[in-house]
N, C-alpha and C positions, 0 to 999 in steps of 0.2 A: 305596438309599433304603428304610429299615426305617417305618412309620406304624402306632403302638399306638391302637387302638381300646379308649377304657374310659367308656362311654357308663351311664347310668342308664336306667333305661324311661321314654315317653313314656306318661304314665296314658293309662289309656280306650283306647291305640291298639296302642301295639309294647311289647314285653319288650326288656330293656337285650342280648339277645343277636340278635333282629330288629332292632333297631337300629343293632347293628353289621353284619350281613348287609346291611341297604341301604344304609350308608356306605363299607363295602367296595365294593359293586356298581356306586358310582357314581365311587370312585378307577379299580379297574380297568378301566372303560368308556375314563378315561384313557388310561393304562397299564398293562397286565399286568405287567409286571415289578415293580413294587415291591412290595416285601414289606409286608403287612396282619396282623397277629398279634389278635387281639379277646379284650377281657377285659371280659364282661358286670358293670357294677358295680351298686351300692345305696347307701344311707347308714342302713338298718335300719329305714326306712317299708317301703310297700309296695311287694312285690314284690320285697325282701331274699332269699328263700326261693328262687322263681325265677333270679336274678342269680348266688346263688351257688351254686348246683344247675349249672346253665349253664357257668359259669366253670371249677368243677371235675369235670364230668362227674358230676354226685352222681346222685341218686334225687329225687323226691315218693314220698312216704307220706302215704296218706289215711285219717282216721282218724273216727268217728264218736263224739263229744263231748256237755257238755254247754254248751248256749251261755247268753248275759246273762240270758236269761228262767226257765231253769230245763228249757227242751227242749230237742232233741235237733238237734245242726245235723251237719253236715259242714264237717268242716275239714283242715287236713294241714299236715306242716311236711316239712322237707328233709334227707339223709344225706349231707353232701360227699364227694366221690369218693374222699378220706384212708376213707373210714370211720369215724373217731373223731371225728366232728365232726357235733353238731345243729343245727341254724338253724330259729326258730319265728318268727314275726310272730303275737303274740295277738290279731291284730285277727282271725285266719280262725278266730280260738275263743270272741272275747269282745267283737268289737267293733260299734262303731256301728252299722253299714250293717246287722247282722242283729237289730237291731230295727227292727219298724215304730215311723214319727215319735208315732202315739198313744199307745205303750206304752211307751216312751224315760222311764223312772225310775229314778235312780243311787241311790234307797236299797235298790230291791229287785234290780237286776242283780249277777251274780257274775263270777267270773275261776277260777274254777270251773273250764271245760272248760281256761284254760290250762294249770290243772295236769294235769290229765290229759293234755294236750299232753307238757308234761316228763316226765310217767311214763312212755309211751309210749317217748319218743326214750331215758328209761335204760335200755328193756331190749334197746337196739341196744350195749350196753356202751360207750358213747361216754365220749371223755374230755373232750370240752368240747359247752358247749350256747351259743349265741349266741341271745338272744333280743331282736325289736325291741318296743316297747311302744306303738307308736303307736296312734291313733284308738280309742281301747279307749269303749266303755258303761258302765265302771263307777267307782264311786267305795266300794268296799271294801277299799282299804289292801293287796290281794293278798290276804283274809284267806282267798276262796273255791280260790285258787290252792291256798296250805298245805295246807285241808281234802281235797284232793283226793291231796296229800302223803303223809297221816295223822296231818296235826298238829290236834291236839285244843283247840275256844276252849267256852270252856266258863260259864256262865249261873251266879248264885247258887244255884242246886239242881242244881247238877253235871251238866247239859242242855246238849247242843250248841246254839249259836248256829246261828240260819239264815241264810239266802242274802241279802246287801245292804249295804249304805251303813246302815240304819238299824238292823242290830244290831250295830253298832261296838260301841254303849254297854251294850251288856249283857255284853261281854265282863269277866270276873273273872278266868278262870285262863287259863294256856295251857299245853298238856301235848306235848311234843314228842318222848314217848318212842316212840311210832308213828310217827313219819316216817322215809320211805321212805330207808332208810340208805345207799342206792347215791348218795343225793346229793351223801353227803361225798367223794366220790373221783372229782365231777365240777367243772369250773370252770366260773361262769356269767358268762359276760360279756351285758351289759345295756346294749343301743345307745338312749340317752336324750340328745335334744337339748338337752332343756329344764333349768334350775335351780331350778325351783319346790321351795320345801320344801313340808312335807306338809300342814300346816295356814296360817290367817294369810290375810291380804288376798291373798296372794301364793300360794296354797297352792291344795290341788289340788281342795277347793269350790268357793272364790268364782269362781278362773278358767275353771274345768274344766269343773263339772257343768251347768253353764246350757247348754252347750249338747248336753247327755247329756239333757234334761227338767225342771232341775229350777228349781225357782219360786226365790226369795230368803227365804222361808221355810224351806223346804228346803235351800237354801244353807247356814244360817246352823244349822241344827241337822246335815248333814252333816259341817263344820268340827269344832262342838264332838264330836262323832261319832270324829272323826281324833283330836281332841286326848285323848280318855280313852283311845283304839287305844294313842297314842304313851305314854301314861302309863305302862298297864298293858306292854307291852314294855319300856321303861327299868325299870321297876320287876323285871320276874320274870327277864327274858336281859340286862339289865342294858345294854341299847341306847339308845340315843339317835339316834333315825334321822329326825327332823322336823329338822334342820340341815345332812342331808346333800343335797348339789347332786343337782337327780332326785329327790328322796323325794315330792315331788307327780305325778311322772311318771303316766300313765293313772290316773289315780285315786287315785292311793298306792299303785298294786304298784311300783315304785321303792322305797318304802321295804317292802314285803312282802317283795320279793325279797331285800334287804338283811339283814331282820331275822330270815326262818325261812332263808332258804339261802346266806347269805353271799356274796352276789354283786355284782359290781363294776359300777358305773355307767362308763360310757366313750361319748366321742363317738361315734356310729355308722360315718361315715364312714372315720374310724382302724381302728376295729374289722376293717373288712370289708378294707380296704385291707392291714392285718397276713396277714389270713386269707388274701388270698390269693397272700401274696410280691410286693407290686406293685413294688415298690423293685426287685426282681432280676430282674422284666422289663424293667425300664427300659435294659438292657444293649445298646450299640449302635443305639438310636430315638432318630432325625432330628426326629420330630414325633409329637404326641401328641391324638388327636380325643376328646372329649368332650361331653356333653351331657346335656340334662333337657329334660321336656313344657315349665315356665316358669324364664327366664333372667330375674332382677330382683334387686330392693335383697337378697330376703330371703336367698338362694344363698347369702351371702358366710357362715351364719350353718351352716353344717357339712353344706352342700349337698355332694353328688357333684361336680360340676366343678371346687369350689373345692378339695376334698381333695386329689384326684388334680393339679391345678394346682399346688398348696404342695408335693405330695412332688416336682413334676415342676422346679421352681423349684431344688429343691436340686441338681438333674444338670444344670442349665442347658438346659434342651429344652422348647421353646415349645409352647404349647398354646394351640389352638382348640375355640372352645367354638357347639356347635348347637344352638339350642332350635326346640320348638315355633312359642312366642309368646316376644318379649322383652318385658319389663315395666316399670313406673316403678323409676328407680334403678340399672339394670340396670348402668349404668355404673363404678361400684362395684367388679363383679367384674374390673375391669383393675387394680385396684390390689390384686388376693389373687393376682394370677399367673394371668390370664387374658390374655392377647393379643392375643385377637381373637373375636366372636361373631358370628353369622349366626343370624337365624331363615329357618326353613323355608318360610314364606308368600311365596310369588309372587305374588301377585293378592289384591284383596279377597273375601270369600268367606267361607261358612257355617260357624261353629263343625264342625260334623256335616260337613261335605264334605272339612274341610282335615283332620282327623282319617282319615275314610276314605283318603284320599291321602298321606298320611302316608309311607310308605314309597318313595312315587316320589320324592315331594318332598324324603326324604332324600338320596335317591339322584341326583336332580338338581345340588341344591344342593354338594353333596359332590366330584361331578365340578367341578363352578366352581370351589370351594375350593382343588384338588388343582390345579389347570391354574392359577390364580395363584400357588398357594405356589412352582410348578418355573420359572414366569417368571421369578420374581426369584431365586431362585436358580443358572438359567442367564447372570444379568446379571453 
């Protein structure tokens, strides 16, 4: 009996490699004999960095940035065990949670220390950089990342543009002969869920920034903000990157990423799942555990469980899925290649308690799971 563990993190509580340590813990209380193999997963939110650090024996590297406000934060991204391999999540450079809710304004935050993120992880010579883009602070277009690059945007009096969302529209030139040239001879792949293009009802204002700070005033001149961004880009690199799927992504670095460094937009889930051969562990596994904090309508939409379900679908090897909490809809994920789901709540009980418990609770529940699945299998 072979059982792959490729669980996601449980926010707030366990790392998707804690996670597999107490669903191990509570198969072997089982039986020791069965073989347990664990493959900490992600879908390129948070704790991408972790999951695949974990997975391949990589490193943290911690790096001292500039964050959405224009100070100075701590941040870090990851070296996979290959070594030729970076993994960022910009949110530990540029996102939400490191502004306080008073100061939360996507004309004046930047993406800024991302780039300096990427510069960082090029002078580990790396051949590919994985970056997630979720929960970002800003709505800059990625313009703060470039500058951090050495790519030049530049004002009618040949003056750099400052840090924000609301010097979009002063941009006139862009000068890209100072960018950091080790870029060209790295590939960026960009774990982006979303399809928002860049501007538009649909775009990475109207949806976005509201809840980054900004009024409907601000909305509505952030938009037009994007729309001169996108202008002046088609116009000088000769891009058109407001109709690509993702180009609303954090604010418009989706389409930044796109337009100064050439880099691909891809489901996250896929991403991570390439990176880390999951098809070729699939070799000889009986059954396959995963899981996430919330199991609901919304998972089916390039959640961790549903990934690893679709690839496990084509080996024919069933999969169980563990959450936290299960949610409206949840039911849903039986029709992506899910089989069967368990949450981890025993008892009624306190947001704050069942979290701290977390880890028994997987470990309980796990042992049930394992002690049904060999029932029927001995029948």
């Amino acid at each position: 009996m072979k059982i792959l563990l490729a669980p996601d993190s449980f926010k707030d509580s366990l790392t998707a490699k804690e996670v597999c340590e107490s669903i191990e813990k509570g198969i072997k209380n089982y039986r020791n004999d069965i073989i347990v193999n664990s493959l900490p997963m992600a879908d390129g939110g948070e704790g991408t960095v972790q999951s695949l650090v974990d997975a391949t024996d990589g490193k943290i590297v911690n790096k001292v940035v500039t964050g959405p406000l224009g100070n100075k934060v701590e941040a870090f991204y990851g070296l996979l065990g290959n070594e030729n391999t970076a993994v960022i999540e910009m949110a530990s450079a540029s996102g939400l949670p490191l502004v306080p809710e008073s100061k939360r304004d996507p004309s004046k935050t930047t993406t800024y220390g991302t780039g300096e993120l990427i510069k960082a992880a090029l002078s580990h010579n790396v051949e590919k950089i994985i970056l997630g883009i979720g929960g970002s602070a800003t709505t800059d277009a990625g313009v703060g990342m470039a500058q951090a690059l050495g790519v030049e945007f530049l004002d009618q009096n040949n003056n750099e543009v400052g840090f924000g969302g609301e010097k979009l529209k002063d941009i006139k030139k862009i000068n890209m002969k100072n960018m950091d040239q080790r870029i060209n001879n790295v590939e960026i792949l960009v774990a982006c869920d979303v399809d928002n293009p860049l501007y538009g009802k649909k775009g990475a204002a109207y949806v976005y920034s509201p809840q980054k700070g900004a009024d409907q005033k601000m909305v509505e001149k952030l938009d037009n903000n994007l729309r001169h961004f996108n202008y002046v880009v088609k116009k000088q690199l000769n891009k058109n990157v407001n109709q690509i799927e993702g180009a609303g992504a954090a604010g418009g670095l989706g389409a930044g990423l796109v337009a100064f460094l050439d880099a691909e937009l891809k489901n996250g889930i896929e991403i991570i799942l390439d990176i880390v051969s999951f098809d070729q562990k699939l070799k000889d596994v009986d059954l396959i555990i995963t899981g996430e904090g919330m199991l609901d309508e919304q998972s089916v939409y390039g959640k961790t469980p549903i990934g690893v379900a679709k690839r496990a679908r084509k080996h024919e090897i069933p999969v169980i899925a563990i959450a936290g909490s299960l949610g409206k809809g949840v039911d849903k994920v039986l029709k992506k290649g899910i089989d069967s789901y368990f949450s981890i709540v025993d008892k009624p009980d306190s947001l704050e308690n069942i979290i701290n418990r977390t880890d028994k609770l997987l470990t309980e529940i796990s042992e049930q799971i394992i002690r049904t699945y060999m029932l029927n299998k001995q029948e």
